[in-house]
N, C-alpha and C positions, 0 to 999 in steps of 0.2 A: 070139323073138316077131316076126310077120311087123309090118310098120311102113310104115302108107301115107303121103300128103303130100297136103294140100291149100291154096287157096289162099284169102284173104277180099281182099276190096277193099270201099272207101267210098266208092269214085269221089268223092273229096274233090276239091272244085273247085282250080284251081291256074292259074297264070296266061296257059293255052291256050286256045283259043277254044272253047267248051264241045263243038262238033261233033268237033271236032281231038283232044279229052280221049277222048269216046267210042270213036271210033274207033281211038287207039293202045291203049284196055283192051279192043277185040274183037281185034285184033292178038297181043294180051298172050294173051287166051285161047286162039286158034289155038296157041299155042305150050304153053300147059299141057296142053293136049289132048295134043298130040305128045309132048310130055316123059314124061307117063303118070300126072298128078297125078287123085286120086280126084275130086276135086268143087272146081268154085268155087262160094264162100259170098260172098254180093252183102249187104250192110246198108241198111235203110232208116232216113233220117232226114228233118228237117222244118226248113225255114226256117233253115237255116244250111249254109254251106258244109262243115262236113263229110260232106255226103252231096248227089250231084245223081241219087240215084235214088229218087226221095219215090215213083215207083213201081217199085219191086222188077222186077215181072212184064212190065213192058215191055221194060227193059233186056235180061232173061233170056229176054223171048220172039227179038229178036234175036241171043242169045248161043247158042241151042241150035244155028242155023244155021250155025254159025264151028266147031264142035266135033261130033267123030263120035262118040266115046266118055266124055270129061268130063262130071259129073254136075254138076247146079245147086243152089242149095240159099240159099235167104231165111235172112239172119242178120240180124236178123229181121223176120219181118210185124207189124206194131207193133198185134195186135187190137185195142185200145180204138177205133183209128180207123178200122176199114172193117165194111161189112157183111158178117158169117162165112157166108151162105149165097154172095152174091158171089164173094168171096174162094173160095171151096170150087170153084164154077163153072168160077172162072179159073184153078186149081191146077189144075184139072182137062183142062184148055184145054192146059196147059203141060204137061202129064206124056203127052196124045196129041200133040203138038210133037213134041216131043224123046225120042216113042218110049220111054219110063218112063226118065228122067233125072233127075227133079224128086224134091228132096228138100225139106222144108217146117218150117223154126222158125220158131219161134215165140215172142212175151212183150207185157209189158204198156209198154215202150216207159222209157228209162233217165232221160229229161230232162222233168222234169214243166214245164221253158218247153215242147218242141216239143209235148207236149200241152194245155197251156194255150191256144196258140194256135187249137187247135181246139175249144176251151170244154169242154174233159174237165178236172176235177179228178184230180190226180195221186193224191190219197186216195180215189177211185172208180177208178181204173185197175184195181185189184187185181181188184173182184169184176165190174168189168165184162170184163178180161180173162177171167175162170172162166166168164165166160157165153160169151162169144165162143167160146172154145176148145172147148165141150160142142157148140154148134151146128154146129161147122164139123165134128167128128169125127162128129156126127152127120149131115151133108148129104154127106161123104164114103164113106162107109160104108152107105147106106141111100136109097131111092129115094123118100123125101118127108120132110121135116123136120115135124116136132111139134114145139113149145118155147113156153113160155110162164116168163119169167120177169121179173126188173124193169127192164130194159134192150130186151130183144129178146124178138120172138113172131112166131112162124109158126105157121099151119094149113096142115099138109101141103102146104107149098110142095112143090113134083115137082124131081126131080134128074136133071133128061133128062142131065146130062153125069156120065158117070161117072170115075173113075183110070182111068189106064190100069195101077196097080199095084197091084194087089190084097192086103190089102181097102184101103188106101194107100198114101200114098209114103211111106216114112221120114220120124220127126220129131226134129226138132232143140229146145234149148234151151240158156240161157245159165246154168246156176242160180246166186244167191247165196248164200241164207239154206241154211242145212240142214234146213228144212222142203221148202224145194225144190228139192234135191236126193233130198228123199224123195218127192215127188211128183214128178221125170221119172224116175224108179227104178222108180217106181209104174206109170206109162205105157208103161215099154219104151223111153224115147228116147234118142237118139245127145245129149252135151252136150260142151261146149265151154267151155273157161274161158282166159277173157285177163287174170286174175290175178296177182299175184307167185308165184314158186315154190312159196313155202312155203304161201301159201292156196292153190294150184291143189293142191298134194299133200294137203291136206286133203279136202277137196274132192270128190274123185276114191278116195281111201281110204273117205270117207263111203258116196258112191253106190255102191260093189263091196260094200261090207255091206248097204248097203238092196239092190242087186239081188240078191242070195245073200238073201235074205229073201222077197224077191217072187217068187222065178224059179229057183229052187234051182240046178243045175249050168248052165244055160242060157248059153253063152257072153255075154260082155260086147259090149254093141253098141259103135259109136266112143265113146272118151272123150280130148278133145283137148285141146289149150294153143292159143292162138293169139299169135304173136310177129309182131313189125317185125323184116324181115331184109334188111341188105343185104351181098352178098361180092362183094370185089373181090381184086386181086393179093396185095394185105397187108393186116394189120390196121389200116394209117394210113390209107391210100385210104379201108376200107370206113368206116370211122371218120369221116370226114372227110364221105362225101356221106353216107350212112346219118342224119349228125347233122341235117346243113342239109335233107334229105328228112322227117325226122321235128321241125325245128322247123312248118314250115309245116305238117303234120298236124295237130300240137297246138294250133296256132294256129287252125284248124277245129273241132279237138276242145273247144277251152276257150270258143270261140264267144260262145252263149249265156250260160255260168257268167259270165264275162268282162261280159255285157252287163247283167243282173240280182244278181250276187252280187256287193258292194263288196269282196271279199278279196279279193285278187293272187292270180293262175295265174301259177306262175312256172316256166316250161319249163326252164330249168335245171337245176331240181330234179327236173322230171320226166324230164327226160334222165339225169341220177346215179342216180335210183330206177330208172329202167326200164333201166339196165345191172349196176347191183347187185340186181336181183329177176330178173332174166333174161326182163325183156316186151321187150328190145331186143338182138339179135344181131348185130351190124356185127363185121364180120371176113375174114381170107384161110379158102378153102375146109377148111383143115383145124384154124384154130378155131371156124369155123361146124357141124361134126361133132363137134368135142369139148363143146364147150356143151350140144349140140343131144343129145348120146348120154349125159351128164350128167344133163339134162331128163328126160329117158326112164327113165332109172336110180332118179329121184327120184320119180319120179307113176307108174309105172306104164302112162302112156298107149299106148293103140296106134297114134293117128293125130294128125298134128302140122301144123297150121294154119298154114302162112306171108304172108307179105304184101311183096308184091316190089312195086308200084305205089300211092307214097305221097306227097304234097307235091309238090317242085316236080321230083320226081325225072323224067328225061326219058323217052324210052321206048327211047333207047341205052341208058342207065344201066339203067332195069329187064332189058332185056335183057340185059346183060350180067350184071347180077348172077345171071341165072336160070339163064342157059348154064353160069356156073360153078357153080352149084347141082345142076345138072340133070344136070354130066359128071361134077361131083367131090365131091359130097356125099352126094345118093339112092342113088348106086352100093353106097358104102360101107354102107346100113343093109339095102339088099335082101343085100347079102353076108353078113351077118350073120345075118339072118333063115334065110339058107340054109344056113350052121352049124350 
C-alpha cells in the first residue's frame, strides 16, 4: 500500500519574536516542499497562544509562494466564526494562487472558550456549523448562493470567483462522534485523527464501512493519524528535546482549559499518555519507522500527519529532525510500497 506524509503545524507562539516564528515555519515549508511531503495542514485557533494563525488564509496565502508542489490544506476553518460565502471567495482566491493546491477542512471549532469569545455558544456550534458548511459547498460549486436558514441568508448572492479545482478542492475533517464519521463518509472527505491508537483504529475501521456503504468499490480517499515527531541520533536525544518541545506545546494547548477549568492539566501525564497511545513519537530514525510501520499496521491508514515544528523547538532542531526523517524514514515506506 503506497503511504504519503504530511505535515500539520499550529504555529504555536514560542519564545521568538513572532516575525522570526513565521519566517523559520516558511523556511520549514521550503523544505517539505523539497522533501516531497503531500500537504501542509495549517490549524486555526483564537486568543491563545497555541495558534498565531486566527487567520488560516493569510499565512497560506504567503505559504503557496515558498513551495512549487506541496499542497495546503486548513485543519481547520473553525465555520461558526466566519461568513461561508467569504470564506468560499477567499478558498477561492487561494486554490487560483497556488494554481489548485488548496485543500479545505473544516468543523465547528474544539474549545467552546475560543468560541465564547466571539459570543457563539458552543451548544449552537453544531447547527450553525451545518449551516455554514451547506452555504459554502453551495457558493463553491454553483454561481449564486440561495440560502435561507436560521443563522445565514442569501438572495443569489453572485460567485464571480470560482475553484480553480473542479467542482472543488478536496475536503478535510477531523471526526469524533461515529455519527460523524458517518457524515464525512457521507461527503466523500479526506479525515484525520490525532487520537490514541486504539480510538484512531476505531475510527478509521468505522468510516471504510460507512464508505463501502456510500461509495461501493470506490477507492478510499486519505485517512490519517496525526503524531508529535521528533528524530534525533538515538532514542535519548530525541527523547530528550521531543519532550521539552512538546512540554511548551501543551502549555499552549492546555491554555484556555487552564484559564476556565479549576482541574489541573498536568503535562506529565500527558506526556506518558501520548507515548503509551502512540500521539507522540521521539526516537532514533529506525525507532521512528518501527512505531510509525506499527501505526500503519494497526489503522489501516494511507497518509500519515507529522509535526516537526512545535514548542520551543528551534529551527536547527526541527531541521534536523526532518533531514533525518526525510533520508531515513520516508525512504524505507516508499520501499515498501514498491514491494
Amino acid at each position: 500500500m503506497e503511504m504519503t506524509f504530511g505535515v500539520v503545524d499550529h504555529l504555536d507562539k514560542n519564545d521568538q519574536p513572532t516575525a522570526d516564528m513565521f519566517e523559520d515555519r516558511l523556511k520549514l515549508i521550503e523544505l517539505y516542499d523539497q522533501a516531497g511531503f503531500y500537504a501542509f495542514h495549517l490549524t486555526e485557533h483564537h486568543a491563545t497562544p497555541l495558534g498565531l494563525a486566527p487567520s488560516p488564509n493569510v499565512f497560506l496565502a504567503a505559504a503557496t509562494q515558498r513551495a512549487k508542489t506541496l499542497r495546503f490544506a486548513s485543519l481547520i476553518y473553525i465555520l461558526p466564526l466566519y461568513d461561508p460565502v467569504r470564506l468560499a471567495s477567499e478558498i477561492c482566491m487561494l486554490d487560483h494562487i497556488s494554481r489548485g493546491r488548496i485543500e479545505v477542512g473544516v468543523g465547528r471549532g474544539i474549545s467552546p472558550y475560543e468560541l465564547a469569545y466571539y459570543n457563539i455558544s458552543h451548544l449552537e456550534a453544531p447547527e450553525i456549523f451545518r449551516e455554514a458548511y451547506q452555504v459554502m459547498m453551495q457558493a463553491l460549486q454553483n454561481e449564486s448562493v440561495n440560502f435561507k436558514g436560521e443563522y445565514f441568508t442569501y438572495r443569489g448572492t453572485p460567485m464571480e470567483l470560482r475553484p480553480y479545482q473542479k467542482p472543488h478542492p478536496p475536503l478535510w475533517y477531523g471526526p469524533g462522534s461515529p455519527s460523524s464519521v458517518e457524515w464525512c463518509a457521507r461527503e466523500g472527505m479526506n479525515i484525520v485523527s490525532n487520537k490514541p491508537l486504539d480510538v484512531a483504529k476505531d475510527q478509521i475501521n468505522q468510516f471504510g464501512d460507512f464508505w463501502a456503504k456510500f461509495h461501493g468499490a470506490k477507492p478510499l480517499p486519505k485517512v490519517a493519524v496525526t503524531r508529535h515527531i521528533y528524530v534525533a541520533d538515538t532514542d535519548e536525544e530525541a527523547v530528550e528535546i521531543g519532550t521539552r518541545g512538546f512540554r511548551m506545546w501543551y502549555d499552549r494547548y492546555a491554555y484556555l482549559w487552564k484559564k476556565f477549568d479549576p482541574r489541573p492539566s498536568d503535562d506529565e501525564l500527558a506526556l506518558s499518555g501520548g507515548r503509551g497511545a502512540g500521539t507522540l513519537i521521539f526516537g532514533s530514525p529506525a525507532t521512528v519507522r518501527e512505531e510509525i510501520e506499527r501505526q500503519i499496521a494497526a489503522t489501516g491508514i494511507n497518509y500519515f500527519v507529522t509535526r516537526f515544528a512545535f514548542g520551543d523547538l528551534t529551527l536547527e532542531e526541527s531541521t534536523r529532525s526532518l533531514g533525518l526523517f526525510t533520508d531515513e524514514v520516508m525512504p524505507h515506506f516508499q520501499q515498501l510500497a514498491a514491494e
